[in-house]
N, CA and C atoms as an extended XYZ file, in Angstrom:
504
Properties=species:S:1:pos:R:3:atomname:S:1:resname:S:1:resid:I:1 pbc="F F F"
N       -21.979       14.673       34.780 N   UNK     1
C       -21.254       15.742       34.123 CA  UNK     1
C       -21.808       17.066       34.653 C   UNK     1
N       -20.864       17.775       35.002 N   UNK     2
C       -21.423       19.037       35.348 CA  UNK     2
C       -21.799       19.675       34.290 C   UNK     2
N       -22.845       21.007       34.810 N   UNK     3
C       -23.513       22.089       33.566 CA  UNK     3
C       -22.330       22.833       33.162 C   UNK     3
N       -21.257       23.177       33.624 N   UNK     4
C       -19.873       23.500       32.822 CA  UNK     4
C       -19.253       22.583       31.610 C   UNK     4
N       -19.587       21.447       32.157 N   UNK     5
C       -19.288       20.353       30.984 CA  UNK     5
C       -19.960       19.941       29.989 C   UNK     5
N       -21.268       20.189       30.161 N   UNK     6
C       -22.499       20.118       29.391 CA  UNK     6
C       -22.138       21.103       28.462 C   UNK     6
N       -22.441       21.794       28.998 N   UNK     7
C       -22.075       23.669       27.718 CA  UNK     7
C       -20.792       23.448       26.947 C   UNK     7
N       -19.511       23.089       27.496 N   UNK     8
C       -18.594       22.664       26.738 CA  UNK     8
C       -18.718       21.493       25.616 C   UNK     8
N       -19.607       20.478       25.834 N   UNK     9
C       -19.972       19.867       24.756 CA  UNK     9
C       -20.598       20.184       23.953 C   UNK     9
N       -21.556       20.810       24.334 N   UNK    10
C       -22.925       21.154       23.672 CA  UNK    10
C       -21.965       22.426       22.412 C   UNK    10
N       -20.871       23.294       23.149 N   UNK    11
C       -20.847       24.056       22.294 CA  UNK    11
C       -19.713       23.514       21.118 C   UNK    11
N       -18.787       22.663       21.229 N   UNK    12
C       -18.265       21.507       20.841 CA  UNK    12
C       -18.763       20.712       19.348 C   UNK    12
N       -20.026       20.009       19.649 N   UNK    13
C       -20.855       19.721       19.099 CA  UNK    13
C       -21.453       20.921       17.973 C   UNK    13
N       -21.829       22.126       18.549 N   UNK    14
C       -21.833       22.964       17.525 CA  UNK    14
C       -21.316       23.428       16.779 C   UNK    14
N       -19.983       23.526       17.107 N   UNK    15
C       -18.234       23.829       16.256 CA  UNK    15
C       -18.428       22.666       14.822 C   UNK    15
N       -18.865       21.622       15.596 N   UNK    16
C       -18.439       20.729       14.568 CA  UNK    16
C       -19.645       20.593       13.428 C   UNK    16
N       -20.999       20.894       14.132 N   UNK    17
C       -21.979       21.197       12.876 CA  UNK    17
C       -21.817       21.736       12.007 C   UNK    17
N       -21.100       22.890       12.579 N   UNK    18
C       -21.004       24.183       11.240 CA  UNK    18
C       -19.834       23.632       10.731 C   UNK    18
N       -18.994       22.977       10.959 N   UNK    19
C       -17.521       22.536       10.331 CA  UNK    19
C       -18.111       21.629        9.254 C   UNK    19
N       -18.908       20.541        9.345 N   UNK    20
C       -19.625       19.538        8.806 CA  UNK    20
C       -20.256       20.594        7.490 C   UNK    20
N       -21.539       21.046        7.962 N   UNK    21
C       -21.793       22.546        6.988 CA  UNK    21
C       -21.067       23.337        6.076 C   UNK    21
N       -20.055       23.849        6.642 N   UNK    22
C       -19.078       24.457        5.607 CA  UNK    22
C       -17.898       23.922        4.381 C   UNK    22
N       -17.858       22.390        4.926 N   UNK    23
C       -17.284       21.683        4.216 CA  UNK    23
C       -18.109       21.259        3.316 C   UNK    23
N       -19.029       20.846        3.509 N   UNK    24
C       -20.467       20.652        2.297 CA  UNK    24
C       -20.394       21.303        1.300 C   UNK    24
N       -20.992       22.927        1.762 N   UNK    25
C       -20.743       24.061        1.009 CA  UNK    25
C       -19.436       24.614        0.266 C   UNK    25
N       -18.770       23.975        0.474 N   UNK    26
C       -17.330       24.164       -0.060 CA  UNK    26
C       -17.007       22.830       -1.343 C   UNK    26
N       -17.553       22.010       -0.959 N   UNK    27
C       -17.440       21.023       -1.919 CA  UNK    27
C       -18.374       20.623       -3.370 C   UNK    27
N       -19.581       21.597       -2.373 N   UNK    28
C       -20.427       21.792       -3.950 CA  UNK    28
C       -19.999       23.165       -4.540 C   UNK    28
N       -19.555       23.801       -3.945 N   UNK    29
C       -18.233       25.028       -4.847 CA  UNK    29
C       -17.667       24.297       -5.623 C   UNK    29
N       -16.490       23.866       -5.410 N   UNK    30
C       -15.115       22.981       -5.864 CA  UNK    30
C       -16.296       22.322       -6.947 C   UNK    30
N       -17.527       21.710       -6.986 N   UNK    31
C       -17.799       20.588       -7.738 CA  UNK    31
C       -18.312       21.502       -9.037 C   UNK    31
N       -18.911       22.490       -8.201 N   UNK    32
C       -19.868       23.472       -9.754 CA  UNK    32
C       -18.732       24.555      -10.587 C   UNK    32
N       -17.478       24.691       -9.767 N   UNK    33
C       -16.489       25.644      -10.213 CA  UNK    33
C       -15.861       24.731      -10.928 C   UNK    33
N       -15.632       23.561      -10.933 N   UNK    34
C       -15.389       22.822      -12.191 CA  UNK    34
C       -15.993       22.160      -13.279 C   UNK    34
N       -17.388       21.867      -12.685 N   UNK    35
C       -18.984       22.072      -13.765 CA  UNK    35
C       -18.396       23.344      -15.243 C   UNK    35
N       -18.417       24.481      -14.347 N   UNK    36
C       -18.631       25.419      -15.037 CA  UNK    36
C       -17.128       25.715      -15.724 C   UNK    36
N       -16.039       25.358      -15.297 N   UNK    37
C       -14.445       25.800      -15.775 CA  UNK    37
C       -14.597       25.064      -17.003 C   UNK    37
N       -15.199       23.874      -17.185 N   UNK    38
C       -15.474       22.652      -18.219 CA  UNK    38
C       -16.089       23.364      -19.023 C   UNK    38
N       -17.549       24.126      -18.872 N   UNK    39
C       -18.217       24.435      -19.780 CA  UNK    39
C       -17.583       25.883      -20.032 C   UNK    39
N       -16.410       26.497      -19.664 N   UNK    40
C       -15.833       28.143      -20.311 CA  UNK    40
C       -14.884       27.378      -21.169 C   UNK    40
N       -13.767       26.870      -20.863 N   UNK    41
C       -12.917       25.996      -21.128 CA  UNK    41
C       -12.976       24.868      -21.875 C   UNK    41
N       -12.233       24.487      -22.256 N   UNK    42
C       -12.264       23.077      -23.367 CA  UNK    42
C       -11.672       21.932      -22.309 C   UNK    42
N       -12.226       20.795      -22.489 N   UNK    43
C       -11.682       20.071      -21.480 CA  UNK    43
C       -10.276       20.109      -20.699 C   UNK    43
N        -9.662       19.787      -22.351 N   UNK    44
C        -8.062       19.777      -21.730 CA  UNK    44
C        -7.560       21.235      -21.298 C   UNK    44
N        -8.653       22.194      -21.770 N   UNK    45
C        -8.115       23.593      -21.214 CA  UNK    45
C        -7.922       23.404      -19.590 C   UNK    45
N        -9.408       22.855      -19.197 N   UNK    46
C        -9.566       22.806      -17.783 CA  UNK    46
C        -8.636       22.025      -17.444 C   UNK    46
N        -8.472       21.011      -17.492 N   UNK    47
C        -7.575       20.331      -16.935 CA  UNK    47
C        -6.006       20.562      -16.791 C   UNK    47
N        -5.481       21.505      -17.869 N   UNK    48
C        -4.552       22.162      -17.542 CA  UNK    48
C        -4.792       23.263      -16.373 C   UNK    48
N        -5.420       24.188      -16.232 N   UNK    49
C        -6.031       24.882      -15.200 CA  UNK    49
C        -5.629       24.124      -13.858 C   UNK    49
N        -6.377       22.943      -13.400 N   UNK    50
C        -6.533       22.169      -12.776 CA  UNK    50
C        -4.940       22.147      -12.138 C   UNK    50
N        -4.280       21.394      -12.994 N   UNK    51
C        -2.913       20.470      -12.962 CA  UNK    51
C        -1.949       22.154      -12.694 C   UNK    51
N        -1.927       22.781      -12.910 N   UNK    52
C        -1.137       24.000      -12.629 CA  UNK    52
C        -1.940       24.386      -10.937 C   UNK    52
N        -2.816       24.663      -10.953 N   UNK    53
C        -3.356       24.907       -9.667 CA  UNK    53
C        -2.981       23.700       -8.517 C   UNK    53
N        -2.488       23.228       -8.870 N   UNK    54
C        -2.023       21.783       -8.370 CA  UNK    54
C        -0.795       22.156       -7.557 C   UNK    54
N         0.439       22.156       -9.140 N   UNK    55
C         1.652       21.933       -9.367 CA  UNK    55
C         1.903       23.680       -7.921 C   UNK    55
N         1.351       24.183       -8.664 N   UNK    56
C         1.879       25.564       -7.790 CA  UNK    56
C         1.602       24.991       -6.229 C   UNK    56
N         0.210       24.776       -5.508 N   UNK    57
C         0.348       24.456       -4.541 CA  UNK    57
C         1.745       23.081       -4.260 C   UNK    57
N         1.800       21.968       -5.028 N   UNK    58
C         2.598       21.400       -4.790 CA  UNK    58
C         4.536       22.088       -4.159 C   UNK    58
N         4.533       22.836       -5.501 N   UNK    59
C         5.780       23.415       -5.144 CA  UNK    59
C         5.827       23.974       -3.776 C   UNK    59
N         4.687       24.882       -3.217 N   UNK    60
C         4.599       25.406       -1.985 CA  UNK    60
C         5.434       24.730       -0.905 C   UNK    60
N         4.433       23.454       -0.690 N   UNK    61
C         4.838       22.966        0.363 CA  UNK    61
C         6.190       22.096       -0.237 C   UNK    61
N         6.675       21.465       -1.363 N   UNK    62
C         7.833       21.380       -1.537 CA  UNK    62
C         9.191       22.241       -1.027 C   UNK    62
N         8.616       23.720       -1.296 N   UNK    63
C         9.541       24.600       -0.833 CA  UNK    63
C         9.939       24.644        0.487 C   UNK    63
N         8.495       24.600        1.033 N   UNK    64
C         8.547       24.516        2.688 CA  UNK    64
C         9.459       23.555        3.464 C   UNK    64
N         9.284       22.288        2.804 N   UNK    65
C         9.710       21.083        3.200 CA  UNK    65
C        11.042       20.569        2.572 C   UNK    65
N        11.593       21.501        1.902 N   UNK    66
C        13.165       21.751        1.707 CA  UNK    66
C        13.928       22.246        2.124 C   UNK    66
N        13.208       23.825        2.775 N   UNK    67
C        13.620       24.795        3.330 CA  UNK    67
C        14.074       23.616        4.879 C   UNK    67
N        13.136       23.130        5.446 N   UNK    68
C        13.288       22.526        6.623 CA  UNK    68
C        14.183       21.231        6.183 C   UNK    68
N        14.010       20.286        5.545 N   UNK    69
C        14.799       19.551        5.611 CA  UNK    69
C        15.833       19.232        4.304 C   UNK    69
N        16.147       20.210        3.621 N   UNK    70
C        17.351       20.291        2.595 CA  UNK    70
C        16.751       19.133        1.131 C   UNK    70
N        17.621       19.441        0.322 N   UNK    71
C        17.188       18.905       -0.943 CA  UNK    71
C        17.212       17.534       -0.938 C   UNK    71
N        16.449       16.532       -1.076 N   UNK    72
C        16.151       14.748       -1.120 CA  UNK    72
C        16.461       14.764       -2.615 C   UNK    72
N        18.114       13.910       -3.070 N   UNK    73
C        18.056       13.635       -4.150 CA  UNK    73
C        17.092       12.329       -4.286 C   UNK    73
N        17.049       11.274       -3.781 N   UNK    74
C        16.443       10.052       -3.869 CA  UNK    74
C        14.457       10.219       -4.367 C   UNK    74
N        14.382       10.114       -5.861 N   UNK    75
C        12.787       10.149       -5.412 CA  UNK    75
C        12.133        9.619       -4.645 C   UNK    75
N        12.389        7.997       -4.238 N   UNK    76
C        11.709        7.430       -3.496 CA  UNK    76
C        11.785        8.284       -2.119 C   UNK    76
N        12.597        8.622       -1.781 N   UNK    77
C        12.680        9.374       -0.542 CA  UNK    77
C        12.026       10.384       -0.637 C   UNK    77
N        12.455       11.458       -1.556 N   UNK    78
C        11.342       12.528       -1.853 CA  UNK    78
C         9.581       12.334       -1.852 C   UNK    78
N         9.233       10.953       -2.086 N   UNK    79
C         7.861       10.665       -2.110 CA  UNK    79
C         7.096       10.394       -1.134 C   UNK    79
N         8.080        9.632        0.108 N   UNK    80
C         7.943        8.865        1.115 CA  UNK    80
C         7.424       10.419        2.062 C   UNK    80
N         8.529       11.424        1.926 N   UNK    81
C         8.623       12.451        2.633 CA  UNK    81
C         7.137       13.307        2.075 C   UNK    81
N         6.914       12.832        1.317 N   UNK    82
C         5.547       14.163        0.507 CA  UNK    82
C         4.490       12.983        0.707 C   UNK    82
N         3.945       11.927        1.007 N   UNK    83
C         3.344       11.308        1.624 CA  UNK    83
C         3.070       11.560        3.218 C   UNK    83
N         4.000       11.249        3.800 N   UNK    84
C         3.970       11.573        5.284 CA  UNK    84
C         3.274       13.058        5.780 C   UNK    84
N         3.838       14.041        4.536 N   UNK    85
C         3.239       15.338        4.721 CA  UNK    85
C         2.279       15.664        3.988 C   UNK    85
N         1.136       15.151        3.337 N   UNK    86
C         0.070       15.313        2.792 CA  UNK    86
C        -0.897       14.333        3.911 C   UNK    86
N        -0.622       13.389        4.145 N   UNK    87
C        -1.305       12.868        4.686 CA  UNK    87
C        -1.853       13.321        6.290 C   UNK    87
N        -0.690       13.560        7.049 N   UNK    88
C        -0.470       14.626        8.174 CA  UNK    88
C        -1.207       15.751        8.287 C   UNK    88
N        -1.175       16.295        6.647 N   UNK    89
C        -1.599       18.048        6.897 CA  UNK    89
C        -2.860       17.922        5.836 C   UNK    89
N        -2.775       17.662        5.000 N   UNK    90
C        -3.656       17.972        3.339 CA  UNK    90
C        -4.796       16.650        3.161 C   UNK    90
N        -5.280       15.990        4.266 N   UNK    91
C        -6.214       14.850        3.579 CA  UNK    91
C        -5.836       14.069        2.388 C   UNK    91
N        -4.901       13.250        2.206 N   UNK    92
C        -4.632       12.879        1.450 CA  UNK    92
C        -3.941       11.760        2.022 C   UNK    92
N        -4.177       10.376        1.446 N   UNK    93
C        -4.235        8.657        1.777 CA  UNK    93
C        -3.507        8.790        0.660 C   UNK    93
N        -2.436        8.491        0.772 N   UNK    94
C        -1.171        7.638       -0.503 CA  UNK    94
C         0.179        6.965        0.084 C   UNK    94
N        -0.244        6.257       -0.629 N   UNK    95
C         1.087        5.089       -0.937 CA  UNK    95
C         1.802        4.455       -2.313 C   UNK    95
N         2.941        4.036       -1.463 N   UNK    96
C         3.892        3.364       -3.128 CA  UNK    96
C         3.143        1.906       -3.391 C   UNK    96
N         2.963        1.858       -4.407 N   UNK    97
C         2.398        0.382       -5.141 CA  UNK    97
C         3.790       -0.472       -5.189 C   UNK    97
N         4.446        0.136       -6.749 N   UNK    98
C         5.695       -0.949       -6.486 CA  UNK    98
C         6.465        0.378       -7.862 C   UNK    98
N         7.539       -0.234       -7.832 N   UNK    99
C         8.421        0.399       -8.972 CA  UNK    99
C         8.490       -0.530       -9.831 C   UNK    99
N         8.590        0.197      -11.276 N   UNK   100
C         8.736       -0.724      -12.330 CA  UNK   100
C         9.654       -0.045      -13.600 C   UNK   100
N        10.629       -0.291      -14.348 N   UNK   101
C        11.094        0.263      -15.027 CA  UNK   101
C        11.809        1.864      -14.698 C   UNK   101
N        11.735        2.015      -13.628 N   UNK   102
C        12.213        3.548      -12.961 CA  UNK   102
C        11.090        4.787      -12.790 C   UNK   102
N         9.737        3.528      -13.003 N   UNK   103
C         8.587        4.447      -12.763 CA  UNK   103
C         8.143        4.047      -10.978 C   UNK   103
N         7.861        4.905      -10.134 N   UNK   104
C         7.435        4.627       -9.217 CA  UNK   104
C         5.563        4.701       -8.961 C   UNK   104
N         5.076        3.923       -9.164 N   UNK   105
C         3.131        3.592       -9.372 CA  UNK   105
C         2.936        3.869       -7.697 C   UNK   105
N         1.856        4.795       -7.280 N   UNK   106
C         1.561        5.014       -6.539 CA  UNK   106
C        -0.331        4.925       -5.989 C   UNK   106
N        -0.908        4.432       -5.030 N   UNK   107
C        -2.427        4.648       -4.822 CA  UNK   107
C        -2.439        5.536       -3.900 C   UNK   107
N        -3.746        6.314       -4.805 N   UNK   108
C        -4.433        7.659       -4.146 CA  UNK   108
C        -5.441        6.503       -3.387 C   UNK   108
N        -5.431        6.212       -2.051 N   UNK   109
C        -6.253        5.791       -1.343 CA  UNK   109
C        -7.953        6.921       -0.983 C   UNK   109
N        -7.532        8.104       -0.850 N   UNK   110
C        -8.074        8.980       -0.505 CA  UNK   110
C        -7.755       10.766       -0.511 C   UNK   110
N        -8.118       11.311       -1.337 N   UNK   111
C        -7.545       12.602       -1.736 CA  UNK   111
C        -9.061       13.587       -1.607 C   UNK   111
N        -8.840       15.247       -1.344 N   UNK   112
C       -10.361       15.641       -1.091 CA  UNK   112
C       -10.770       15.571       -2.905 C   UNK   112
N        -9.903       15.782       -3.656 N   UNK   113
C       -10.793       15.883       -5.032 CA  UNK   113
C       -11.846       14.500       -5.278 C   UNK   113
N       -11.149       13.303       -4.818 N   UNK   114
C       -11.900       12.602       -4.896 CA  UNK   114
C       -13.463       12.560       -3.962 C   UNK   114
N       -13.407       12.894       -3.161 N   UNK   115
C       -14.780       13.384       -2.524 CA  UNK   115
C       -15.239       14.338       -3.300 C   UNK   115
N       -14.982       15.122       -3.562 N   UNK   116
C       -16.002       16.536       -4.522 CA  UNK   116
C       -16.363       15.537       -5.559 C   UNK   116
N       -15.596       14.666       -6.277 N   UNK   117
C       -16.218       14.247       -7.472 CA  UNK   117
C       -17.609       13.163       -6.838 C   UNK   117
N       -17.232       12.452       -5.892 N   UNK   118
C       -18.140       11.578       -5.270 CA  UNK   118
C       -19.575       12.040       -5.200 C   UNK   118
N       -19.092       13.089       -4.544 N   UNK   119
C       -20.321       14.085       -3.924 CA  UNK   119
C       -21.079       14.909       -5.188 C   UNK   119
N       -20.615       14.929       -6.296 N   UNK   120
C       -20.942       15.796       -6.982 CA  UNK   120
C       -21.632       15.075       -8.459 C   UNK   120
N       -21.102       13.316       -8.053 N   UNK   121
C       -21.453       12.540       -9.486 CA  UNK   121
C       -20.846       12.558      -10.696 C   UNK   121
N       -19.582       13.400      -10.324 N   UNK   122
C       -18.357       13.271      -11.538 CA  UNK   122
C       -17.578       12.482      -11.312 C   UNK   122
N       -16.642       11.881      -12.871 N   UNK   123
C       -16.252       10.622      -13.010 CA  UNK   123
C       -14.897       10.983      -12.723 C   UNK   123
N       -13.608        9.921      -12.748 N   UNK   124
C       -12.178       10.938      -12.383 CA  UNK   124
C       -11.469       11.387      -13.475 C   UNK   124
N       -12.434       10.970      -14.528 N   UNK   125
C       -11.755       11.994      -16.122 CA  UNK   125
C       -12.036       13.346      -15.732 C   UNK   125
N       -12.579       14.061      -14.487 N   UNK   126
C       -12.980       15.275      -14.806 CA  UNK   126
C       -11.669       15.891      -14.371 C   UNK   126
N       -11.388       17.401      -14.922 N   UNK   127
C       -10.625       18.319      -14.731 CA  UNK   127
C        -9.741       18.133      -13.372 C   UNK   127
N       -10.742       18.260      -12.301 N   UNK   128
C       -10.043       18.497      -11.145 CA  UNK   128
C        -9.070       17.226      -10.634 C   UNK   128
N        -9.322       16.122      -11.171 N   UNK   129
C        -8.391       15.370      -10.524 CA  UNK   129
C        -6.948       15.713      -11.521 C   UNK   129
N        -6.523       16.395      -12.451 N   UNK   130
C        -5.060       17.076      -12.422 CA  UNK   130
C        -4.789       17.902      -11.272 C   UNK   130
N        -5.597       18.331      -10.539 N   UNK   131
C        -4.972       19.144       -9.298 CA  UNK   131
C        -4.587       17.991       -8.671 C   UNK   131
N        -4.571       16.786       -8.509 N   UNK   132
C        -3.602       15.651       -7.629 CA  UNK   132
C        -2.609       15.724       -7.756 C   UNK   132
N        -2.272       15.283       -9.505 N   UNK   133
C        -1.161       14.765      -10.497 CA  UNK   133
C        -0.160       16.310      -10.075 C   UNK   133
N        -1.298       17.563      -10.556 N   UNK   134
C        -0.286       18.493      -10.180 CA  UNK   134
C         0.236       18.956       -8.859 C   UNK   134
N        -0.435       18.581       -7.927 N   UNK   135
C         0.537       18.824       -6.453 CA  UNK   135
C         1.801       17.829       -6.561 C   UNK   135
N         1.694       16.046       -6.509 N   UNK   136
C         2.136       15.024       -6.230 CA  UNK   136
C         3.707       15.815       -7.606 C   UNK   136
N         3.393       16.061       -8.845 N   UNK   137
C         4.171       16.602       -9.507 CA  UNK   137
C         5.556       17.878       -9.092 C   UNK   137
N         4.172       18.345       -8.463 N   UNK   138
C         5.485       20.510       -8.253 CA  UNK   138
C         5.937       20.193       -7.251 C   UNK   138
N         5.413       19.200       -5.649 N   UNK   139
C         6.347       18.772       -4.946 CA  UNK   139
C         7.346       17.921       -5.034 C   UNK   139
N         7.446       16.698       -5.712 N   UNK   140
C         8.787       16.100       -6.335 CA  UNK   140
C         9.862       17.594       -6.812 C   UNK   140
N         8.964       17.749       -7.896 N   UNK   141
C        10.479       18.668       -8.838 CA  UNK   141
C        10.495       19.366       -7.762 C   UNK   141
N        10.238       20.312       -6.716 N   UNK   142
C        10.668       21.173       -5.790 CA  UNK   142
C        11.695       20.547       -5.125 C   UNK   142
N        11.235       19.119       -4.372 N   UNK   143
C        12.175       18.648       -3.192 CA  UNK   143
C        13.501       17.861       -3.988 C   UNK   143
N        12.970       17.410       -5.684 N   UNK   144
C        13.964       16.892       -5.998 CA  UNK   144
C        15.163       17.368       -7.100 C   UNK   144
N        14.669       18.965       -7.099 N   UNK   145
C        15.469       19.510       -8.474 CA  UNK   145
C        15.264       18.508       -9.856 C   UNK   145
N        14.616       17.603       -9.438 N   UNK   146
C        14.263       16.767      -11.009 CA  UNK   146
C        13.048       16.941      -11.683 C   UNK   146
N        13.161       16.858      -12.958 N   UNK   147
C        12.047       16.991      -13.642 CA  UNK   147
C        11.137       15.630      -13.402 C   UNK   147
N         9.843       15.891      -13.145 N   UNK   148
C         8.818       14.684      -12.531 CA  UNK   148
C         8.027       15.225      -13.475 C   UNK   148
N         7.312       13.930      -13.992 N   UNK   149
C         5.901       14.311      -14.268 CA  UNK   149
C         4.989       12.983      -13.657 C   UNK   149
N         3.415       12.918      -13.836 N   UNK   150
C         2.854       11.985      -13.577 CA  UNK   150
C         1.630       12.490      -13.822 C   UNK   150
N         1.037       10.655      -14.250 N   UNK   151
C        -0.018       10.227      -14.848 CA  UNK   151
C        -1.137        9.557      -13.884 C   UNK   151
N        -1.902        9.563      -14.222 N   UNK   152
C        -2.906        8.742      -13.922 CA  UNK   152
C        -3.353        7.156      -15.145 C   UNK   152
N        -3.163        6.050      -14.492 N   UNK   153
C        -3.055        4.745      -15.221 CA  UNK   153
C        -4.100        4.712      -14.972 C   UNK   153
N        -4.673        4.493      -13.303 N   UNK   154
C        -6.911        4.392      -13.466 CA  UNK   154
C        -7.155        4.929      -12.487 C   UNK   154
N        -8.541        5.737      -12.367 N   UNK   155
C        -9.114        5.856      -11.159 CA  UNK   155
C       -10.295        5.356      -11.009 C   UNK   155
N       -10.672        5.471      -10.194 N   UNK   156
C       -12.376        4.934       -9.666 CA  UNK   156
C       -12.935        5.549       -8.519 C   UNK   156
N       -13.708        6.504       -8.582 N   UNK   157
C       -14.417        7.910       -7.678 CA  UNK   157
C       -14.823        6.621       -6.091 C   UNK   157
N       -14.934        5.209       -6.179 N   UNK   158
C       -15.355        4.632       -5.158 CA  UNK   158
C       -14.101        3.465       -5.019 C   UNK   158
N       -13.290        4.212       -4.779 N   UNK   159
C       -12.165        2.893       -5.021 CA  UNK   159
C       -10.663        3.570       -5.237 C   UNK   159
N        -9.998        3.182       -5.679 N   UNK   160
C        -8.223        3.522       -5.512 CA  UNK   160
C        -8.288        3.747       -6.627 C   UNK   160
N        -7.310        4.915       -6.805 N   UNK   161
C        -6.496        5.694       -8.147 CA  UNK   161
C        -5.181        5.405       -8.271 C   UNK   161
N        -4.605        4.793       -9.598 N   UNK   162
C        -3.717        4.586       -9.661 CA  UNK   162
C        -3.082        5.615      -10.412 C   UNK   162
N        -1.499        6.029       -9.634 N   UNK   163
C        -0.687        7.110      -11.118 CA  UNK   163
C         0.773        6.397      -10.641 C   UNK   163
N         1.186        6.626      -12.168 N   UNK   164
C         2.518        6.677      -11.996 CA  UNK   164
C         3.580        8.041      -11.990 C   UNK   164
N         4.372        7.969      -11.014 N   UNK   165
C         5.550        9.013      -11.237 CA  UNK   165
C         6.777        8.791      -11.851 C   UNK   165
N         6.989        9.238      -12.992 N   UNK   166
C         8.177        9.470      -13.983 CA  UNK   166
C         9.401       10.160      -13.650 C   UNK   166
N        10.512       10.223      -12.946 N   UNK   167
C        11.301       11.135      -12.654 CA  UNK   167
C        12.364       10.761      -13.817 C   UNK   167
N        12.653       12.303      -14.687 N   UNK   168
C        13.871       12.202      -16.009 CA  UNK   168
C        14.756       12.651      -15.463 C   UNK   168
């Protein structure tokens, strides 16, 4: 390898230290800014907090992704499409489980809240995992003009989260 190529790694390698670094530092943010939202806040205060900070980002890219590809009456389609684009762009591992009763059950394979809680020794009752429920939420009703809501049935900080989506 030439010393041109060397330096290009070498500086490469350093990009990615500090990337490694700042994500750290960012996640014990996210972990103590909800430490502490818990202790200003009443649980379910926070967790509303949470689930709106969610829902708004959700709608975002709902909007975005309407604007480009027009309104998806079909939820399943609407989900399929907000899967493909979370996963693509936002760190986020999800899939459809199965439908049941006109509920569509979905696994959070991998979402970043679930790392902050990992990293931080919180369980997935804490606050921040409504920021899931509320993205997976404000993007449906965005792409689908329908009222969505959704739950969480179980999670497990080392393991798959289950929620269901409700579309009325």
């Amino acid at each position: 390898m030439s010393e041109k190529e060397q330096m290009r790694v070498q500086s490469l390698e350093d990009e990615l230290k500090d990337c490694k670094a700042l994500n750290k530092a960012l996640t014990i943010l996210a972990g103590e800014v909800s430490c502490v939202l818990e202790e200003i806040a009443k649980t379910d205060e926070a967790r509303d907090i949470c689930r709106i900070m969610g829902e708004d980002a959700g709608r975002r890219l709902g909007k975005r992704t309407k604007e480009k590809l027009g309104r998806i009456e079909s939820a399943e389609e609407a989900l399929d499409t907000l899967i493909y684009h979370t996963g693509a762009l936002h760190g986020y591992n999800i899939e459809i489980d199965h439908i049941e009763d006109g509920k569509i059950y979905i696994n959070v394979l991998n979402c970043f809240v679930r790392n902050i809680l990992r990293d931080r020794g919180l369980a997935t009752e804490s606050p921040l995992c409504g920021i899931t429920c509320g993205y997976i939420k404000g993007a449906l009703n965005e792409l689908t003009g329908k009222k969505v809501d959704v739950a969480v049935v179980y999670g497990d900080v080392d393991g798959v989260c289950r929620e269901k989506v409700i579309i009325e």
